[in-house]
PLY file of the C-alpha trace (Angstrom):
ply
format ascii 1.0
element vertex 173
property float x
property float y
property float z
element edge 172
property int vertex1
property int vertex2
end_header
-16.46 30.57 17.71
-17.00 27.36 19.04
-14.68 23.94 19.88
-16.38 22.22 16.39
-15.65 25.38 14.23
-12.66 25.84 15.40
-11.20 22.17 15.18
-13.18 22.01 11.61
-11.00 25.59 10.64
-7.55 23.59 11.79
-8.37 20.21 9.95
-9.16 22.56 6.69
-5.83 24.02 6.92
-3.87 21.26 7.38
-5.92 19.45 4.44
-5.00 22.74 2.46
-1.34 23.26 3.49
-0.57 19.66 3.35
-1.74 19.14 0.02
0.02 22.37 -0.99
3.22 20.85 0.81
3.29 17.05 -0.84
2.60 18.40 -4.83
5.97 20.95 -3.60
8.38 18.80 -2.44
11.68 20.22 -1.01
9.84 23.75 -0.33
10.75 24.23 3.41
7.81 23.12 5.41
6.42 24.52 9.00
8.21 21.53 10.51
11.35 20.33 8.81
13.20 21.07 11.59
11.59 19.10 13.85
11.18 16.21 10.96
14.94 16.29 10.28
15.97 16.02 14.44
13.87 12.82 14.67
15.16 11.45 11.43
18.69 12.22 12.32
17.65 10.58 15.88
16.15 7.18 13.83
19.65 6.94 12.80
21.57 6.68 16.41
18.58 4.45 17.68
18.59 1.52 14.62
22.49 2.10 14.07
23.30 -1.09 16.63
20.57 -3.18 14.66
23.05 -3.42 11.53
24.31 -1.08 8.65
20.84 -1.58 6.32
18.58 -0.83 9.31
20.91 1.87 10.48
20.25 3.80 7.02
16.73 3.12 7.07
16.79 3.87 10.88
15.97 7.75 10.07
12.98 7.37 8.04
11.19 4.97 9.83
12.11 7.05 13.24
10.46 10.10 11.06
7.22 8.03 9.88
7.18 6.10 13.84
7.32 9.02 15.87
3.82 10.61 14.58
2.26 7.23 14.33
3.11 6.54 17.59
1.33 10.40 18.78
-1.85 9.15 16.61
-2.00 5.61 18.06
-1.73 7.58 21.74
-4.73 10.16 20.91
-6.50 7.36 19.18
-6.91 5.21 22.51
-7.69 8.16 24.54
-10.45 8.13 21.94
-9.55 11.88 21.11
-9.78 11.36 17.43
-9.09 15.06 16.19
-5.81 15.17 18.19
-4.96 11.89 16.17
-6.16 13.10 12.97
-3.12 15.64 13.64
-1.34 13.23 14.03
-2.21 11.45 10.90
-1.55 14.32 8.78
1.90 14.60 10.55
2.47 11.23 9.13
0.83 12.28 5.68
3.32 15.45 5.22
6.20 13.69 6.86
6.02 11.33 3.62
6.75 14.62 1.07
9.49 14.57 3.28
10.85 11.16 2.66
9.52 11.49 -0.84
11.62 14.34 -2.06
14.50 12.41 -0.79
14.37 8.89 -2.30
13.81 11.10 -5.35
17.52 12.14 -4.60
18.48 8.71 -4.57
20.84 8.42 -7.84
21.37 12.17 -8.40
22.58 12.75 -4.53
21.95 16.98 -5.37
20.79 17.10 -1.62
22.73 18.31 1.13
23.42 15.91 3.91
23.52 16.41 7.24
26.87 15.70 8.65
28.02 14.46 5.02
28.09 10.75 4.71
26.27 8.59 2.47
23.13 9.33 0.78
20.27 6.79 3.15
17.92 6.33 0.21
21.24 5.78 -2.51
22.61 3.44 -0.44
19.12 1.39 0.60
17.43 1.30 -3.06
21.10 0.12 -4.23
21.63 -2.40 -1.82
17.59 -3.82 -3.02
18.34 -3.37 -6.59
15.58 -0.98 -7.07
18.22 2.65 -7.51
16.63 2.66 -11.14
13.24 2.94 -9.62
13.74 5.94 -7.53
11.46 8.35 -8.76
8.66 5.56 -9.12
9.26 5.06 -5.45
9.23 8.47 -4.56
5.66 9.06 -6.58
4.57 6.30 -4.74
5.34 7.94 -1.45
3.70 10.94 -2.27
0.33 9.45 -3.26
0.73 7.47 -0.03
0.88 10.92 1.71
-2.03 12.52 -0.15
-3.99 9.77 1.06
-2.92 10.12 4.51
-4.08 13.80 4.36
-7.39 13.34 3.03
-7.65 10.79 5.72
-7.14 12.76 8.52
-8.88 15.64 7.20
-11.73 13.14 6.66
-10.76 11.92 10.38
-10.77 15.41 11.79
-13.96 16.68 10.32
-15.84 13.55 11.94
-14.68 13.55 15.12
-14.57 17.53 15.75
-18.45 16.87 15.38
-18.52 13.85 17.66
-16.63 15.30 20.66
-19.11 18.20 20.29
-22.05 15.60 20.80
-19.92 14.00 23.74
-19.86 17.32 25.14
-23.44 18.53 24.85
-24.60 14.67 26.35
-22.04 14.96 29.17
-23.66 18.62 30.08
-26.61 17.83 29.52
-26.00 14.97 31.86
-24.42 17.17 34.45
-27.53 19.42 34.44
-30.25 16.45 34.55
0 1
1 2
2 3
3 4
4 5
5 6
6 7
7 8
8 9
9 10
10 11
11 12
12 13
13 14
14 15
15 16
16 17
17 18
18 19
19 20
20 21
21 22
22 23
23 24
24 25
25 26
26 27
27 28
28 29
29 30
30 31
31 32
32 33
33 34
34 35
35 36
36 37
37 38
38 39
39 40
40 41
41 42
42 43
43 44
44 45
45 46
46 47
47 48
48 49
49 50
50 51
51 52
52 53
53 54
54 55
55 56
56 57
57 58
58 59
59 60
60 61
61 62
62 63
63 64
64 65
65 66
66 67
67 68
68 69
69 70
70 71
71 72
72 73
73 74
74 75
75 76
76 77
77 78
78 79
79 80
80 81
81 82
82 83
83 84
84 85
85 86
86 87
87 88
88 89
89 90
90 91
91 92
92 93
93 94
94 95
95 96
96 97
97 98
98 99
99 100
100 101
101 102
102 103
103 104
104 105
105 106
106 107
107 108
108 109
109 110
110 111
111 112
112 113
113 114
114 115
115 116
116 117
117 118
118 119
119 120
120 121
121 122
122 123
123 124
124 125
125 126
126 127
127 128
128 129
129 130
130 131
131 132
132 133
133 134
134 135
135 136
136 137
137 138
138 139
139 140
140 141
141 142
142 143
143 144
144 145
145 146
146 147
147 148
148 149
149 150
150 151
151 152
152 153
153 154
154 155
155 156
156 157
157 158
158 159
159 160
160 161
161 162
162 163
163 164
164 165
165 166
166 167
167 168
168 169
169 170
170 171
171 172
């Protein structure tokens, strides 16, 4: 099997298992613990900006970290390896999703106890009503983050075959 296959295989499975993932929230995902270290990291790092940024510190730590892995492939010009990245992003958001949704009913377990981030941040904006049109929002946001990458993936898994066949056939000319 060959580099284009093979790359092609791995963006249809994430398409598939991300899509699978975002219309399930709160099913345990492949990397929740990972997503849930970097969140709880977001915290400690935006805690000395202030108490609102502090809350939101853990989400946008979770959404920053894989953009900042897709904006790192992207100017190596590897675009599949970003397109992994993308979709990080894109399931990362069922993630964040599922717990805004949690806002008002606070059924979730925290880490550590404390307050609820997304109770306390929607409350503070007004918008604790609006939770669960938030939280839809989110999700759509990651669906189309998913398709994107897939659509991402499937492109450049072709092109860095062609980059590879010209370079050869380069080497051999």
């Amino acid at each position: 099997m060959n580099a284009v296959t093979m790359r092609r295989l791995l963006t249809v499975a994430l398409l598939l298992y991300g899509l699978y993932d975002l219309s399930h929230l709160g099913r345990g995902t492949l990397l929740d613990g990972v997503d849930l270290a970097i969140h709880e990291t977001g915290h400690l790092v935006f805690g000395p900006f202030g108490e609102f940024i502090g809350f939101a510190g853990g989400t946008l730590f979770q959404l920053i970290m894989p953009v900042t892995f897709v904006v790192y492939f992207a100017r190596r010009a590897d675009g599949h390896a970003a397109s992994v990245a993308l979709w990080w992003v894109g399931q990362n958001c069922g993630h964040v999703a599922y717990y805004v949704a949690d806002a008002r009913a606070m059924d979730l377990p925290l880490v550590g106890g404390g307050e609820h981030d997304w109770n306390y941040l929607l409350g503070e904006l007004g918008w604790l009503p609006r939770d669960q049109a938030i939280s839809h929002a989110i999700v759509v946001t990651g669906v189309l983050l998913v398709l994107a990458s897939a659509a991402w993936g499937w492109m450049s898994a072709g092109r860095a075959a062609a980059k590879e066949e010209e370079a050869l056939a380069g080497a051999q000319g």
